[in-house]
C-alpha positions in Angstrom: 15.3 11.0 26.9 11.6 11.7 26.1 9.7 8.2 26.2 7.6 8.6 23.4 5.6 6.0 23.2 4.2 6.8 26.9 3.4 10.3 25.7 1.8 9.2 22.4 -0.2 6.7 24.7 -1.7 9.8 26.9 -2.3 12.0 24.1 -4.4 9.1 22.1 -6.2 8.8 25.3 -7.0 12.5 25.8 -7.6 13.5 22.7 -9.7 10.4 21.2 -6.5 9.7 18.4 -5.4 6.8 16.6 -2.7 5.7 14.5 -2.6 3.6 11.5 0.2 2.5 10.2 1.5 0.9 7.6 3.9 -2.2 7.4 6.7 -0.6 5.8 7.1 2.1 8.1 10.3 1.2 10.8 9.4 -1.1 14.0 8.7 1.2 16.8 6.0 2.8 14.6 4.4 0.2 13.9 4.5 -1.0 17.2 2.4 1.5 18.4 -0.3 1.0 15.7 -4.0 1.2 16.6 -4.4 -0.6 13.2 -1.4 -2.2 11.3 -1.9 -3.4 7.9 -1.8 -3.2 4.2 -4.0 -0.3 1.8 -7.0 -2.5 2.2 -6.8 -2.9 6.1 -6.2 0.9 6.5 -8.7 1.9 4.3 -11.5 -0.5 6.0 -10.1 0.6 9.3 -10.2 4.1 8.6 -13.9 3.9 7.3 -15.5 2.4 10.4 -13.3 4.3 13.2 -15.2 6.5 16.1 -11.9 8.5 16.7 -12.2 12.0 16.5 -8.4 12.5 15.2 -6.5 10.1 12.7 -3.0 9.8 12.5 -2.1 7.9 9.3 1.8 6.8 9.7 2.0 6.0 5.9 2.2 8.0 2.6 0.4 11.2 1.5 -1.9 9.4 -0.6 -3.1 7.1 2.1 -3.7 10.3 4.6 -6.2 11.7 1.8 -8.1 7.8 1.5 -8.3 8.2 5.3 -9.7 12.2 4.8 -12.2 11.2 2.1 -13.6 8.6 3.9 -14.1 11.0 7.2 -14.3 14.0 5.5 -15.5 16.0 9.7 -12.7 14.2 11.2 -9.3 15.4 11.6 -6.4 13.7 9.5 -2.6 14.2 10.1 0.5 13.2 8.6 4.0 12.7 10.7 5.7 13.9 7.9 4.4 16.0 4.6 7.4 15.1 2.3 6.0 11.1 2.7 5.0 11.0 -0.4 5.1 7.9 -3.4 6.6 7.4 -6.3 4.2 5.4 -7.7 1.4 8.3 -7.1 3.7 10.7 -8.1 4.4 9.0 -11.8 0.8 9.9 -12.4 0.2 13.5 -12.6 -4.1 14.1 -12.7 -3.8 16.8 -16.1 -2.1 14.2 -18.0 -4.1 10.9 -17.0 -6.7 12.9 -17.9 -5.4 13.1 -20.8 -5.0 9.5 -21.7 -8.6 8.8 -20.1 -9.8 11.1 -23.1 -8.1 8.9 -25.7 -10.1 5.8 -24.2 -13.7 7.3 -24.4 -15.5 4.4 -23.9 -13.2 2.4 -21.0 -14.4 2.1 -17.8 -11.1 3.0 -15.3 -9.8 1.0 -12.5 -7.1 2.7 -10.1 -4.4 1.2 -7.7 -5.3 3.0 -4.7 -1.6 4.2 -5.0 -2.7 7.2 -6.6 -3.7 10.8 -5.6 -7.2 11.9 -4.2 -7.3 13.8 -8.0 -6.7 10.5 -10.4 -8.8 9.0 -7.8 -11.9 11.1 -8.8 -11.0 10.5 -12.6 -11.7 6.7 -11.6 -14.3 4.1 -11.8 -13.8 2.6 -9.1 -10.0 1.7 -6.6 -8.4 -1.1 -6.0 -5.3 -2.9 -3.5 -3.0 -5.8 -4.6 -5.1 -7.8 -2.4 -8.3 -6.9 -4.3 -6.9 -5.9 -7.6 -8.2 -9.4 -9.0 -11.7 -9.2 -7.6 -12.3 -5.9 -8.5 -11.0 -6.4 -12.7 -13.7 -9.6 -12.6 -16.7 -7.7 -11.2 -16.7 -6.2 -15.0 -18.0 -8.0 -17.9 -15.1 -9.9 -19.6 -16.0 -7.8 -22.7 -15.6 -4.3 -20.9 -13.0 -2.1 -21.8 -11.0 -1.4 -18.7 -8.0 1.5 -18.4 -5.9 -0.1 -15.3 -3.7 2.8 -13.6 -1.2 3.8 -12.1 1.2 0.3 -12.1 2.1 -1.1 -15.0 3.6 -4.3 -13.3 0.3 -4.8 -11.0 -1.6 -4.5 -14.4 0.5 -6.5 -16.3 0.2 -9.3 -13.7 -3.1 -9.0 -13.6 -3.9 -9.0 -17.3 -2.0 -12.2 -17.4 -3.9 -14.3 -14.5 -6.8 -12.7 -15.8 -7.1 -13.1 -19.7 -7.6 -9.4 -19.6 -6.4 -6.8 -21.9 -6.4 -3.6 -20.0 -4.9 -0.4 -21.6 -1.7 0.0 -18.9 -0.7 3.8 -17.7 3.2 3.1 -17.4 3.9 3.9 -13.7 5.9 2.0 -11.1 6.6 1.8 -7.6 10.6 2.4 -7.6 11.3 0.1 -4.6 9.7 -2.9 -6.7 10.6 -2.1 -10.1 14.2 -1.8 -8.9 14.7 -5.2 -7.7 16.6 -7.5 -10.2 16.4 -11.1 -10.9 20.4 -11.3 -10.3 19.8 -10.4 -6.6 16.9 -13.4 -6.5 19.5 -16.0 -8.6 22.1 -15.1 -5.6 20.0 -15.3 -2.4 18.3 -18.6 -4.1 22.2 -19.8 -4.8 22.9 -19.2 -0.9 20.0 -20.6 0.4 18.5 -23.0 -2.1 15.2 -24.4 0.2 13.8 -20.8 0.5 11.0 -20.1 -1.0 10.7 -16.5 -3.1 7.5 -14.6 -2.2 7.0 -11.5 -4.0 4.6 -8.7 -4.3 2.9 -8.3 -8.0 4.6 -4.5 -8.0 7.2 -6.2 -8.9 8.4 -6.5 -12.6 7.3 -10.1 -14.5 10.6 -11.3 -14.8 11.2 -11.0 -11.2 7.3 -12.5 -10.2 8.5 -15.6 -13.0 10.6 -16.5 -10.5 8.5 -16.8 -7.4 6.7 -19.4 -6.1 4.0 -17.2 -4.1 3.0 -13.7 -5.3 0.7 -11.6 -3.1 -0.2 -8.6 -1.1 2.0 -7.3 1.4 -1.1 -8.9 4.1 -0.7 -12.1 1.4 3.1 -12.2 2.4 3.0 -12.3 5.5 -0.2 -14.3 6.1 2.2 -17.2 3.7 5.2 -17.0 6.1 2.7 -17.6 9.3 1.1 -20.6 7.5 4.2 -22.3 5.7 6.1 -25.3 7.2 9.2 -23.7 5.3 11.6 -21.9 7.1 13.8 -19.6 4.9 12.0 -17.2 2.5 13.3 -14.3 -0.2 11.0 -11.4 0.4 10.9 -9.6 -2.9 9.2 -6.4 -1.3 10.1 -3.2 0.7 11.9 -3.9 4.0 9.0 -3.1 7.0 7.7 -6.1 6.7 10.2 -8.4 7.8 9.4 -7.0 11.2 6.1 -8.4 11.4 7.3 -11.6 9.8 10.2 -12.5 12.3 7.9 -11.5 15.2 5.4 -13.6 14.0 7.6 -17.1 12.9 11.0 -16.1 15.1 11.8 -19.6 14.2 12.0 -18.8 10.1 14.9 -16.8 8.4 13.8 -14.2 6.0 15.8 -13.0 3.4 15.1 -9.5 1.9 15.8 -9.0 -2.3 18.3 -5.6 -1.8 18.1 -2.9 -3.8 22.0 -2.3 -4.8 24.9 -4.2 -3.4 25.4 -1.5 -0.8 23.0 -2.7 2.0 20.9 -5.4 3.0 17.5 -3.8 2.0 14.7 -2.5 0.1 13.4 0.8 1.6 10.7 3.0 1.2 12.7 6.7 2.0 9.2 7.9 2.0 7.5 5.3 4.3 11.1 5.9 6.7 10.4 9.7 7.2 7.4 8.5 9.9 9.0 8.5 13.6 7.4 8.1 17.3 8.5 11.7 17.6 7.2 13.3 14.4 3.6 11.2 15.3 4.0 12.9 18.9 4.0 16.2 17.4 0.9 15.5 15.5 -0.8 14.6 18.5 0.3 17.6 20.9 0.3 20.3 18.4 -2.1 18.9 15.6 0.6 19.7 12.9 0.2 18.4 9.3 -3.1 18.0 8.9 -4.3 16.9 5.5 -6.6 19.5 3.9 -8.9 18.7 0.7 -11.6 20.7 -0.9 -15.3 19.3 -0.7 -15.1 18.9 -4.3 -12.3 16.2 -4.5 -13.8 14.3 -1.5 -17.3 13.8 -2.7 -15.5 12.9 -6.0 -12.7 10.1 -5.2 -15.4 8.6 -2.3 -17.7 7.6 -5.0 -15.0 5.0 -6.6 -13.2 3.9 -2.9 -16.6 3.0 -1.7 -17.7 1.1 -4.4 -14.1 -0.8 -3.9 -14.9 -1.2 -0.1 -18.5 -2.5 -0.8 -17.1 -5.3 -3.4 -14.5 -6.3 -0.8 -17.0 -6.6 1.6 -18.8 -8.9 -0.7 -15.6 -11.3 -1.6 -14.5 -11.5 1.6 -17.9 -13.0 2.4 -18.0 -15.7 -0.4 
């Protein structure tokens, strides 16, 4: 049996690599993450990294961040069918579209989205900056806020905002019902719900702590409670029971038919499909100069505000 993780080791080594990797891939990729984190994380990461080869264990759309931001480096994907739902319920021709019928509206967009809705945007944002990033604009701006409607909607309502919505979704969030929060809470009344603002607003009524996926977890680490709902896509609980194995975590399924809420996409990364991009440089992510110089503009202006916040 081929020890992967060994040969991913050497190859890293040899040929100057790392992996990034996001928190709702499966366990043994993230356990051999050079950087482990949320959108934000991996994008910051991604900007500041001296490797000469990236290997982004994530989604499609999080591979093209990592190209934009090192357009001479080379970018690969374990698997090219990793794509997103959410991304994918925003097509570039027709947000195009509904940017034209908003003339004068500055656009925000959830870095969920492709490199080509990304250079239709003002400027990006994560769930954990999505709040920062609506106030840096004058309270009287019109702002289009794409592509979640539930992130939007949350954040028009903690905000005061009014942003015109494009109606996507995430379909691991958006499928989670409050019927499947009312049962965990009736089995284990002291946990807490934490949910991520993907969700839908009658599921983030219920919760007593809404966050990023980092935000989740950082709660867990820091709470003196020891039983939580987790109303977001199943990676994470990884990272939670290794970091409080004395907590029980609860995840909000799906369907009745298994104890989860997974990401098909994100589960289509493997040690051995990251090996292969490492021995024989397969999937690499492509994108014309064009595009790059485009979607950098708004993703830096989004890194250099988050720089600034995380400062204050």
């Amino acid at each position: 049996m081929t020890n992967w993780i060994n040969e991913i080791e050497q190859l890293k080594r040899t040929k100057n690599a790392v992996i990034l990797v996001h928190y709702y891939t499966v366990p043994e990729v993230q356990d051999v993450a050079d950087c482990l984190g949320d959108s934000l994380a991996l994008a910051q990461f991604a900007q500041q990294t001296n490797a000469d080869m990236i290997v982004f264990a994530g989604v499609y759309f999080m591979a093209e961040t990592a190209k934009i931001l090192n357009p001479t480096k080379k970018v690969y994907i374990p698997d090219l069918e990793s794509g997103c739902s959410l991304s994918n319920s925003c097509p570039a021709d027709e947000f195009a579209l509904f940017k034209e019928q908003h003339p004068d509206y500055k656009v925000i967009s959830y870095i969920n989205c492709s490199a080509a809705v990304k250079t239709l945007s003002d400027v990006i944002c994560t769930s954990s900056n999505a709040l920062n990033i609506v106030n840096s604009f004058p309270k009287d701006e019109k702002l289009i806020f794409a592509p979640d409607k539930n992130l939007g909607t949350y954040i028009n309502n903690i905000s005061g905002r009014n942003m015109a919505l494009w109606n996507g979704n995430c379909h691991v969030h958006n499928a989670l019902k409050v019927e499947s929060i009312i049962e965990l809470k009736t089995k284990y009344p002291d946990a807490l719900l934490i949910a991520h603002p993907e969700c839908q607003q009658i599921v983030l009524q219920f919760a007593d702590f809404i966050g990023s996926t980092t935000q989740l977890l950082d709660f867990t680490k820091k709470s003196d409670k020891k039983q939580f709902i987790v109303a977001t896509e199943t990676g994470i609980l990884h990272q939670m029971r290794k970091h409080s194995p004395d907590k029980e975590f609860f995840i909000v399924s799906m369907d009745a038919f298994c104890n989860c809420n997974d990401c098909e996409y994100m589960k289509l990364n493997t040690l051995e499909k990251i090996y292969n991009c490492l021995a024989f440089e397969k999937n690499e992510v492509l994108l014309d100069e064009e595009i790059i110089n485009k979607a950098k503009v708004p993703i830096l202006k989004m890194l250099n505000l988050s720089r600034i916040y995380q400062k204050l």
